[in-house]
C-alpha positions in Angstrom: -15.5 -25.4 -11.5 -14.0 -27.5 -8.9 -11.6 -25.7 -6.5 -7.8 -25.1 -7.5 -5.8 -28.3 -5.7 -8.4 -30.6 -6.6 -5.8 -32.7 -9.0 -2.7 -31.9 -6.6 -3.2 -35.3 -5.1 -6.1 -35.0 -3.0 -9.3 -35.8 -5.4 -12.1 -33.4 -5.1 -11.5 -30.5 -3.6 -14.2 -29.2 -0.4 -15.9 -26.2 -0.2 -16.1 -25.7 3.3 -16.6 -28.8 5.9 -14.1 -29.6 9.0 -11.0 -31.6 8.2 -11.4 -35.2 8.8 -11.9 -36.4 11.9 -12.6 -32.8 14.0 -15.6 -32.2 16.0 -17.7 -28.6 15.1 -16.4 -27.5 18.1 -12.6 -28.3 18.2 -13.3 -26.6 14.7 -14.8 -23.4 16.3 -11.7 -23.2 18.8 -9.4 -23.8 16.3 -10.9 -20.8 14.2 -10.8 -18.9 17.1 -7.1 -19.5 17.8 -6.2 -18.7 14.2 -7.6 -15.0 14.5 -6.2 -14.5 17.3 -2.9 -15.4 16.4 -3.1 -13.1 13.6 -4.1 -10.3 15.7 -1.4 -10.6 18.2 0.9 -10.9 15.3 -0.1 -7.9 13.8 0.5 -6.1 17.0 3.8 -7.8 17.5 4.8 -6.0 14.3 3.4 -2.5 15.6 4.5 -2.6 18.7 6.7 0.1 19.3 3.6 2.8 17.9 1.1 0.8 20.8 3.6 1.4 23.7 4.9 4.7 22.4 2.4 7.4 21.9 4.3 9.8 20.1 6.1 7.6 18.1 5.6 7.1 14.3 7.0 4.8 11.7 11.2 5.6 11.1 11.7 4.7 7.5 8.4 6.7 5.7 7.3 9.4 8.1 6.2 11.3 5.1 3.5 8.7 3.7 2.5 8.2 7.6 1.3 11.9 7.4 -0.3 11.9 4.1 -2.3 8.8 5.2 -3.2 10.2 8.6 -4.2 13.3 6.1 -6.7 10.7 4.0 -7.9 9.6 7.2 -9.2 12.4 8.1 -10.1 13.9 4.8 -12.5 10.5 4.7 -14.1 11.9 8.2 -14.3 15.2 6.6 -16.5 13.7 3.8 -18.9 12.1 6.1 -19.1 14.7 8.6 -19.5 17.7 6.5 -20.4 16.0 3.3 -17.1 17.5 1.6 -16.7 15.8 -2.0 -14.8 12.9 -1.9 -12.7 12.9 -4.9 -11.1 16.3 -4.6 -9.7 18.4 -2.2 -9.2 22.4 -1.5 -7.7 21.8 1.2 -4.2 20.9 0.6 -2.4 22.5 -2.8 -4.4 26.0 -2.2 -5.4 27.0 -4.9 -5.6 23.8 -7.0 -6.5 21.3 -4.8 -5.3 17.6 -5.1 -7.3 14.7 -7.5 -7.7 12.6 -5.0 -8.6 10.0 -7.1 -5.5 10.3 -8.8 -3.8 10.0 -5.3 -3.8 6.9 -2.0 -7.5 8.2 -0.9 -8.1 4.8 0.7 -11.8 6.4 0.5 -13.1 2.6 1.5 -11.5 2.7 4.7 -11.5 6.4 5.4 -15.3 6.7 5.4 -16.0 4.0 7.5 -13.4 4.6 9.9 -14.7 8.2 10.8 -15.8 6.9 13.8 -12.0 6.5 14.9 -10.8 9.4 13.0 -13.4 11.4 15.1 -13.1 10.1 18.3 -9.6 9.6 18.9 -7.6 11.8 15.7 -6.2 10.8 12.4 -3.0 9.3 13.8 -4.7 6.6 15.8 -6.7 6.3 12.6 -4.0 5.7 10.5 -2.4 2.9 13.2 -5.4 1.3 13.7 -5.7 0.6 9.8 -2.4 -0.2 9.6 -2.3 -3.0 12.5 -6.1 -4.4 12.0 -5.2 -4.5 7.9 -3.0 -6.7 8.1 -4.4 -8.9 11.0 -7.7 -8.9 8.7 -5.2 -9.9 5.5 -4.6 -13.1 7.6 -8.1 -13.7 8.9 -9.7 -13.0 5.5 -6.8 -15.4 3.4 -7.3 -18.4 6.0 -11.3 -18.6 6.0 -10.9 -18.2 2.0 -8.1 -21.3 1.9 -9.8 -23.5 4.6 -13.5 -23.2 3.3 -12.7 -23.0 -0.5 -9.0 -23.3 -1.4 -8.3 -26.7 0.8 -10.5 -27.6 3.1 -7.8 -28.0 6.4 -7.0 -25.6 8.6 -3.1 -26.2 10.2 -2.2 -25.6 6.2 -4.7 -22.8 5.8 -2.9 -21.2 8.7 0.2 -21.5 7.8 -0.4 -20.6 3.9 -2.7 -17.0 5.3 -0.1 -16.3 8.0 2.6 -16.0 4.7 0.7 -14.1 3.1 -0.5 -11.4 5.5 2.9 -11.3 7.3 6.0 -11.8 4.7 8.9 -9.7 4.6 7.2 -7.9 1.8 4.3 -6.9 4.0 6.1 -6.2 7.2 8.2 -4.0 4.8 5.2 -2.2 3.8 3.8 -1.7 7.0 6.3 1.4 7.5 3.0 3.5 6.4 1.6 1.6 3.8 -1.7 0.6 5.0 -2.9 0.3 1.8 -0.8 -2.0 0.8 -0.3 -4.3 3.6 -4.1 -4.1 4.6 -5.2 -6.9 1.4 -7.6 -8.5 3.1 -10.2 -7.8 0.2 -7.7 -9.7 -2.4 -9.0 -13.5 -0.8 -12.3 -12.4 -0.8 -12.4 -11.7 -4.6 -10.5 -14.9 -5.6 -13.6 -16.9 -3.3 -16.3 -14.7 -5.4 -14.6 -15.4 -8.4 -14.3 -19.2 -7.9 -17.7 -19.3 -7.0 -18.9 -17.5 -11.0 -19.2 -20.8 -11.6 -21.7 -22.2 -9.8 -24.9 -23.2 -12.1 -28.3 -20.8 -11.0 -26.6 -17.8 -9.2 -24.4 -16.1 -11.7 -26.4 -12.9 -11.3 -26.1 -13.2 -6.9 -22.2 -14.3 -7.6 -21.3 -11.6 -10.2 -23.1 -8.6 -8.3 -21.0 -9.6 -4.9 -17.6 -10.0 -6.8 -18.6 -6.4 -8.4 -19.0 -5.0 -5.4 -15.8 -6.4 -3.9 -13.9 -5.1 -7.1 -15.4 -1.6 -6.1 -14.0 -1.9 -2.7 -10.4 -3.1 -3.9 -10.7 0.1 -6.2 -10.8 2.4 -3.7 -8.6 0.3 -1.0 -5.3 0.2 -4.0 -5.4 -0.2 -7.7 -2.3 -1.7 -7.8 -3.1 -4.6 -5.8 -6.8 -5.2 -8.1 -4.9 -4.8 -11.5 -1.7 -7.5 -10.0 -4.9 -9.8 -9.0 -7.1 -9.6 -12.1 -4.1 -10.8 -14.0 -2.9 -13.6 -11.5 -6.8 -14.8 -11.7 -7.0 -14.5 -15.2 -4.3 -16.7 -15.6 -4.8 -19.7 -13.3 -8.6 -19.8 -14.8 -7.1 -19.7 -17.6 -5.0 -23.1 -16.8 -8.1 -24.4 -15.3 -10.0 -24.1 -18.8 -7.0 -25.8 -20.7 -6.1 -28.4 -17.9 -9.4 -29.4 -16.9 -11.5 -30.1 -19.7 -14.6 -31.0 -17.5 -14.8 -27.1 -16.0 -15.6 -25.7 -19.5 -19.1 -26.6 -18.5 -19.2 -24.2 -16.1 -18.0 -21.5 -19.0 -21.7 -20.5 -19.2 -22.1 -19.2 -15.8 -18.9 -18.2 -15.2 -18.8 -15.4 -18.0 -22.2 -14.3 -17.2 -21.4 -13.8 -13.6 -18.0 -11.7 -15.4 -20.2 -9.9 -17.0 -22.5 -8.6 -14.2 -19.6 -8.4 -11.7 -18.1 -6.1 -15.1 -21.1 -4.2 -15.4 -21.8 -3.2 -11.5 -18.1 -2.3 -11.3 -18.1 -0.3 -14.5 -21.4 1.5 -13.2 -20.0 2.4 -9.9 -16.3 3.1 -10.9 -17.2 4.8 -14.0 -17.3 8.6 -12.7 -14.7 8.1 -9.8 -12.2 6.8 -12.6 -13.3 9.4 -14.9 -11.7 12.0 -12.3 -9.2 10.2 -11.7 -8.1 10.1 -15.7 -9.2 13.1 -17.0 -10.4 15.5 -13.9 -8.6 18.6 -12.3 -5.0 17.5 -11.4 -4.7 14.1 -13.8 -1.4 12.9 -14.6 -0.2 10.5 -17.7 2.0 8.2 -15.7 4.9 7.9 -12.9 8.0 9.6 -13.8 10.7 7.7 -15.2 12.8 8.1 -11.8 9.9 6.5 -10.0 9.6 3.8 -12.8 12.9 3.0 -12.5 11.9 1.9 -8.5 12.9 -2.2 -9.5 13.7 -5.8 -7.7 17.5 -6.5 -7.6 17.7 -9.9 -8.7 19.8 -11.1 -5.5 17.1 -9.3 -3.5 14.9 -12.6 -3.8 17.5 -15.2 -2.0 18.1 -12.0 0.4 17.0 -11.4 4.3 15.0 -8.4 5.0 15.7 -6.1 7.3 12.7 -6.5 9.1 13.4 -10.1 9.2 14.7 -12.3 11.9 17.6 -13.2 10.2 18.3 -9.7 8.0 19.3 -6.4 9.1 19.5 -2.7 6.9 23.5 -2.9 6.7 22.7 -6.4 4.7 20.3 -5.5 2.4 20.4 -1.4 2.2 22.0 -1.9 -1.8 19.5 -4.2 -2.9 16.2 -1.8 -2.4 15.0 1.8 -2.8 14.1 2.4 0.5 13.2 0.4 3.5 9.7 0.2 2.4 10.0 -1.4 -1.2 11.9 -4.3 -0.1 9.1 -6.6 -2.4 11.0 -9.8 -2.7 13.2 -10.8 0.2 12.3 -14.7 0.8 15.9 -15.7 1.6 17.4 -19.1 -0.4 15.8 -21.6 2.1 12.4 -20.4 1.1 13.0 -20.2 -2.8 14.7 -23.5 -2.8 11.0 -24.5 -0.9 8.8 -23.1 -3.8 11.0 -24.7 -6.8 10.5 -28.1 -4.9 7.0 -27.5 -4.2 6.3 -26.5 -7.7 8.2 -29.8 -9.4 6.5 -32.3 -6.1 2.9 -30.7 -7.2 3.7 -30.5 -10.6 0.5 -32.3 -11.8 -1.6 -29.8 -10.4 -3.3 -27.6 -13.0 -3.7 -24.7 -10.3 -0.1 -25.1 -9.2 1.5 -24.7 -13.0 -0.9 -21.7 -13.5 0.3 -20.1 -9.9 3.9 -20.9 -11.2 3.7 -19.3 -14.4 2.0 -16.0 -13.1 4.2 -16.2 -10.5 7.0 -16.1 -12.6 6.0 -13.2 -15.1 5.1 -11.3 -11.9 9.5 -11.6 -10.8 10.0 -11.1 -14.4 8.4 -7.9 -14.7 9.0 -6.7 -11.3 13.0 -6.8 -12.4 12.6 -3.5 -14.9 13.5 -2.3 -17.9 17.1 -3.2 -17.0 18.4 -5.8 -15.1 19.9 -5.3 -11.5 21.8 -8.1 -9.7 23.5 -7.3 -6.1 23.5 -3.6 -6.7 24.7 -3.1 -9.9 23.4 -2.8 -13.5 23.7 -5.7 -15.9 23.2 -3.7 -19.1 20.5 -6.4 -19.8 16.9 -5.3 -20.9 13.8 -6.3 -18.4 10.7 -7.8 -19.6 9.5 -4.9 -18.4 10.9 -2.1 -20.7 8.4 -3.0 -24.2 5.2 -2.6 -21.4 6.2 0.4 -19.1 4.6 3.0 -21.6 1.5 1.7 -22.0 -1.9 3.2 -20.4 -2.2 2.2 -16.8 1.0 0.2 -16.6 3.3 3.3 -16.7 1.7 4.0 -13.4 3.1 0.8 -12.0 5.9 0.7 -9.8 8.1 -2.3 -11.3 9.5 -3.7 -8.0 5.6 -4.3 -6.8 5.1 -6.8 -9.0 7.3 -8.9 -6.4 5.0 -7.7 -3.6 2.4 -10.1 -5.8 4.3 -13.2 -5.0 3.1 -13.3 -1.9 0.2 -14.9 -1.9 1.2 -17.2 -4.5 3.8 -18.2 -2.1 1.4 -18.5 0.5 -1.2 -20.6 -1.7 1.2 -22.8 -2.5 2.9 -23.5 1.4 -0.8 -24.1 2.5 -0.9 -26.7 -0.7 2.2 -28.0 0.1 1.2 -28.2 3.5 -1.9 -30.3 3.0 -0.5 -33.0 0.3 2.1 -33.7 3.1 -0.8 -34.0 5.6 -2.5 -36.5 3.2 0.5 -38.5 2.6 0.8 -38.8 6.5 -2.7 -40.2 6.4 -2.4 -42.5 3.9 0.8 -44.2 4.8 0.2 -44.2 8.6 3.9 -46.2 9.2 5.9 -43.5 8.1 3.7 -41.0 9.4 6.1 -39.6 12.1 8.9 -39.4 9.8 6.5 -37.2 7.0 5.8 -35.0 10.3 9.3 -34.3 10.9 10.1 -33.9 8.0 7.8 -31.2 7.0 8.1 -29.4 10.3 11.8 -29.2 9.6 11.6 -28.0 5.9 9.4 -25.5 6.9 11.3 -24.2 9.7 14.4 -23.9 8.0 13.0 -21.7 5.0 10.5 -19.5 7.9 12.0 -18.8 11.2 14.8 -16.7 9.3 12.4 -14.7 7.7 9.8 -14.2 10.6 9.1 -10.6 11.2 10.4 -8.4 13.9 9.1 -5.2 15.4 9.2 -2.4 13.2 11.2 0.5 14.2 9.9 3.5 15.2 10.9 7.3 16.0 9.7 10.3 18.2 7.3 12.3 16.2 7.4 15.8 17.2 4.5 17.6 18.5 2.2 19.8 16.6 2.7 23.0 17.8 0.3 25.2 19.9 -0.3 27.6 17.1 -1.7 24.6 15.2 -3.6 22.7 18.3 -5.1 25.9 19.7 -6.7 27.2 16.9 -4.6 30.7 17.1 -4.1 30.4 13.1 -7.9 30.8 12.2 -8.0 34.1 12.0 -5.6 34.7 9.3 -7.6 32.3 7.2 -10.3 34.2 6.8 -12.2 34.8 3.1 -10.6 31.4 2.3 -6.8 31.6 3.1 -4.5 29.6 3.5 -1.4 28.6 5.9 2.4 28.7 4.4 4.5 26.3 6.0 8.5 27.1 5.8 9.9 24.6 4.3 6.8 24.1 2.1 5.7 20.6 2.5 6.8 17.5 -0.1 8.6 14.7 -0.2 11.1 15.1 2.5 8.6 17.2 4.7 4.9 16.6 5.6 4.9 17.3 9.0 2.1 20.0 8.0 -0.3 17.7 6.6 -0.7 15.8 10.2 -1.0 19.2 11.3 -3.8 19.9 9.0 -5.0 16.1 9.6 -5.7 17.3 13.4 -7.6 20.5 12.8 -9.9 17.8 10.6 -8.6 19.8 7.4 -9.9 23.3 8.5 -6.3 24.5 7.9 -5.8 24.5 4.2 -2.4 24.5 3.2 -0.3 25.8 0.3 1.5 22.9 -1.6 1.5 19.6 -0.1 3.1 15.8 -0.9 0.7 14.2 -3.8 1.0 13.7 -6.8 0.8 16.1 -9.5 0.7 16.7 -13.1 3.9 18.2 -14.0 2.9 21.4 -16.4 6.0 22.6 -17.6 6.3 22.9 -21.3 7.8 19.4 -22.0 7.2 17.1 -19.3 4.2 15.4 -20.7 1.9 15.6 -17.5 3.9 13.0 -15.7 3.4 12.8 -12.1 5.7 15.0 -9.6 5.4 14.4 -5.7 4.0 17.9 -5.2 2.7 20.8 -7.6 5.0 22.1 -10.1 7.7 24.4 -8.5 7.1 28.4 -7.9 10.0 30.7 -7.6 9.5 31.2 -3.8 8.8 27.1 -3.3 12.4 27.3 -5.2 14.1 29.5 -3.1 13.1 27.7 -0.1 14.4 24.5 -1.3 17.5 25.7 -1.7 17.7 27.0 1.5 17.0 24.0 3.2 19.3 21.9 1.2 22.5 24.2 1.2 21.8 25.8 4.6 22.8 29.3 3.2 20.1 32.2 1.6 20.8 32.7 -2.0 21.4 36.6 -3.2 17.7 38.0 -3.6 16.9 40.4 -6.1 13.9 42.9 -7.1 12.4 40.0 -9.4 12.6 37.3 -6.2 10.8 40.2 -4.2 8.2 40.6 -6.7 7.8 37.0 -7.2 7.6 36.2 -3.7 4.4 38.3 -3.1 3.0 36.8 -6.8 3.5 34.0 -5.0 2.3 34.2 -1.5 -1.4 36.2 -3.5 -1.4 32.4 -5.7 -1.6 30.5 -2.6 -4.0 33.0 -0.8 -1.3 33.1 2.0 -2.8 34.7 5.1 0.6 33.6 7.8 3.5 31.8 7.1 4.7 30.2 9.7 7.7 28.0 11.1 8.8 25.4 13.3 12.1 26.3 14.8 12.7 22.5 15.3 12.8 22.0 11.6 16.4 21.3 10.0 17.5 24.7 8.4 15.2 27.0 10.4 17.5 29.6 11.1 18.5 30.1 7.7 14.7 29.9 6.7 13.4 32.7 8.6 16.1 34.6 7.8 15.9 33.7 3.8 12.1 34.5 4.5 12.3 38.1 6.1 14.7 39.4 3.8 12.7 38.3 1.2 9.2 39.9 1.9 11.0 42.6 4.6 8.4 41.6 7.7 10.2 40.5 10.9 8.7 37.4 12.2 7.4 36.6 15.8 7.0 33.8 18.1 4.0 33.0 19.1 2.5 29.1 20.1 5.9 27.1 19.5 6.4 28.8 15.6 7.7 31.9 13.6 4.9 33.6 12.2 4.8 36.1 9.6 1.2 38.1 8.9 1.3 38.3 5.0 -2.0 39.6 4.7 -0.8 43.1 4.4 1.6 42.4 1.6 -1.0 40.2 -0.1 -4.0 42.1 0.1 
């Protein structure tokens, strides 16, 4: 199989080999240069976290914690040989499927190091910054050696794709997301199933990189499997001549099938059907879409955007997916009608543009409002697997398309410069004005940050262990989800030894009726209930004999030995006060929190 741009003008496509007329070493330096631009751009982008200690992400604090909680979970399993795949030591007494869940076990275990060494929070922004400097690194080897062959192009084309508004948006605590630097690496194995003699070497890497992908982010290996699928797919119908490589290709397919099935088969298997399995998002969460105007719109994190500009036409700041702005979209219809007789090109145009199709819903959305028309979307959203997609991330795929395709535009302008050399200044200008025009708007700015607050003593200083013992747990007040994990980075720091009640994961929901869909925590207790309520109307609802003897039902479930409470948290006034009248012990200070000893009322 010849490589993708081979008929975009160009003839046959290199694998590997300098561009023409560069010298190994200019080659070496120019490498060189490329990964380091990537690296300082990746910590142009986290900036604010490298200069500020104390400082975490502003627009997701909560994912930041769980993260810096799989961080060190990952350390726990490699330290103390904890199992993997669940964990007791969050949700007491449940656990969480972590399978089910952002483990990240791929970069957790290897990172222990890190985790160990210097905490989970250093962890988490040292995976967050070298993820997506590696994203770069790992797309511009893969489109120099085996894409294109040139490197200005290949730079240009990786430097989209590890740092577009959609990945710069996902850096506020998505490591997981933003870190793809695995994605390059199996379109390069995949490519290379074709290659006559070595289908067994070939499909037993690209197995293994599947495997690593797996436990990186589904998401991303399910949104890649179908973009390859489908531009090999236009490669067998366009090119006629790389149906002789059929042979090898499927039986490298096959082995790179079989090792991933043999090493993914138990992990999954929790993941489906093991303690703490869900059947899909909920419906809120699968209503998460792209606004249509979002894709000729500036990010916030953008050069040329900010969040007063773009605030209606995303969920949150994070899950702003599209986001190219009209210069660049008016680039990518141009590039796809100038390359048009390129096989690769059509295929990347048509998965390109079932990927913004589906990423639009089950209803249509244009400039914050509802059209009343139906998605693509809404006849697949039910289906296994899919109705754990988020819809708008199906625009987050575009990016490397849109990269791929720069980097291919790039090079047949190159070529065209070399062939005519007259007007080769005027081809230069040209494309260095096209291209700044639709990229310096959207090039990415430093993301904001905020002033995390400290863990407090009790946690640090170890003054909670002995009101764990016999396998307690702590109560936080409010009990962590959605809207509060400071706990888990608490629990991230003591390297899980402080299990804690609830948590923010998801969770079947086990209520008659709601068909195991997944909540963002466990199903809700009275007390977790009452709580809630406090913090969201500020004032403690009547409390009756039943909410007293619930409360201590309660606090014996999640093996409470203290409850305790930040004062700093939003509410806290009304918390303790909601929580002493409840249970009838008086609180005291002790190590920067409220503390209440439950194990009398417990035991």
């Amino acid at each position: 199989m010849t490589t993708p741009e081979s008929d975009a003008g160009r003839g046959d496509a290199v694998e590997g080999g300098p561009d023409e007329g560069e010298r190994p070493g200019r080659e070496r330096w120019i490498d060189g240069a490329a990964v380091l631009s990537f690296v300082l751009l990746a910590f142009w982008v986290t900036a604010r976290f490298w200069t500020n200690p104390d400082a975490g992400v502003r627009d997701n604090r909560t994912d930041q914690a769980q993260f810096e909680w799989m961080m060190a979970h990952g350390a726990r399993v490699v330290t103390d040989f904890a199992y993997p795949f669940t964990s007791d030591r969050m949700n007491v007494p449940d656990g969480v499927n972590l399978m089910a869940n952002t483990s990240v076990l791929s970069i957790s275990l290897p990172m222990t190091p890190i985790t160990v060494l210097f905490g989970p929070s250093k962890a988490f922004l040292v995976f967050l910054a070298l993820g997506m400097a590696a994203t770069g690194v790992a797309w511009y080897f893969v489109l120099s050696r085996v894409l294109i062959g040139a490197r200005a192009p290949a730079w240009l084309g990786a430097g989209f794709c590890a740092f577009a508004p959609a990945m710069v948006s996902h850096a506020n605590a998505h490591p997981n997301i933003v870190g793809q630097f695995v994605v390059p690496l199996i379109v390069w194995r995949t490519l290379r199933l074709a290659r006559p003699r070595r289908w067994l070497r070939n499909g037993v890497l690209l197995g293994v990189l599947i495997v690593w992908q797996a436990f990186l982010n589904l998401e991303i290996l399910l949104m890649t499997a179908i973009g390859l699928g489908v531009v090999v797919a236009a490669l067998a119908i366009g090119r006629p001549e790389t149906r002789r490589a059929a042979r090898p290709f499927c039986a490298g397919l096959g082995v790179a099938a079989v090792v991933a099935g043999a090493l993914l088969a138990y992990p999954l298997y929790v993941q489906f059907f093991g303690p703490g399995a869900y059947q899909g998002l909920s419906r809120l969460i699968r209503g998460y879409r792209t606004d249509l105007a979002s894709f000729v719109a500036w990010s916030r994190e953008s050069l040329a955007g900010d969040a007063r500009g773009s605030v209606w036409l995303a969920k949150n700041a994070t899950e702003e997916n599209a986001f190219f702005g009209w210069p660049l979209v008016v680039l990518v219809v141009a590039l796809v009608w100038w390359l048009r007789r390129s096989v690769v090109v059509l295929g990347l145009a048509a998965v390109g543009l079932v990927f913004a199709l589906f990423s639009l819903g089950r209803e249509i959305r244009l400039d914050g409002h509802d059209t009343g028309i139906p998605g693509p979307w809404a006849v697949l959203e039910d289906l296994p697997i899919l109705h754990s997609v988020v819809p708008t991330r199906w625009s987050l795929a575009l990016t490397p398309i849109i990269g791929i395709l720069l980097a291919l535009g790039a090079d047949h302008a190159r070529r065209l410069a070399r062939r005519h050399p007259a007007a080769r200044p005027q081809i230069r200008f040209a494309t260095a004005t096209v291209l700044t025009m639709a990229l310096l708007p959207i090039l990415p700015t430093p993301l904001p940050a905020v002033r995390l607050e400290p863990t407090p003593a009790f946690v640090t200083s170890g003054a909670w262990r002995p009101y764990l013992a016999g396998g307690r747990s702590v109560v936080t007040l409010p009990l962590p989800d959605t809207t509060y994990a400071d706990p888990l980075r608490w629990s991230a720091e003591t390297r899980l030894a402080m299990p804690l009640a609830r948590g923010y994961f998801l969770y079947p929901d086990t209520r008659p009726g709601a068909g195991r869909v997944a909540l963002f925590s466990a199903p809700p207790r009275p007390t977790s209930t009452f709580f809630h309520t406090i913090r969201t109307t500020g004032g403690v609802p009547p409390i009756t004999p039943q909410d007293r003897v619930a409360a201590v039902d309660d606090l014996r479930y999640w093996r409470a030995g203290a409850v305790i409470l930040d004062p700093r948290v939003r509410q806290a006034d009304a918390l303790a006060r909601g929580m002493s009248e409840l249970t009838g012990l008086e609180p005291r200070f002790t190590g920067g929190v409220w503390l209440w000893d439950v194990r009398p009322l417990v035991d």
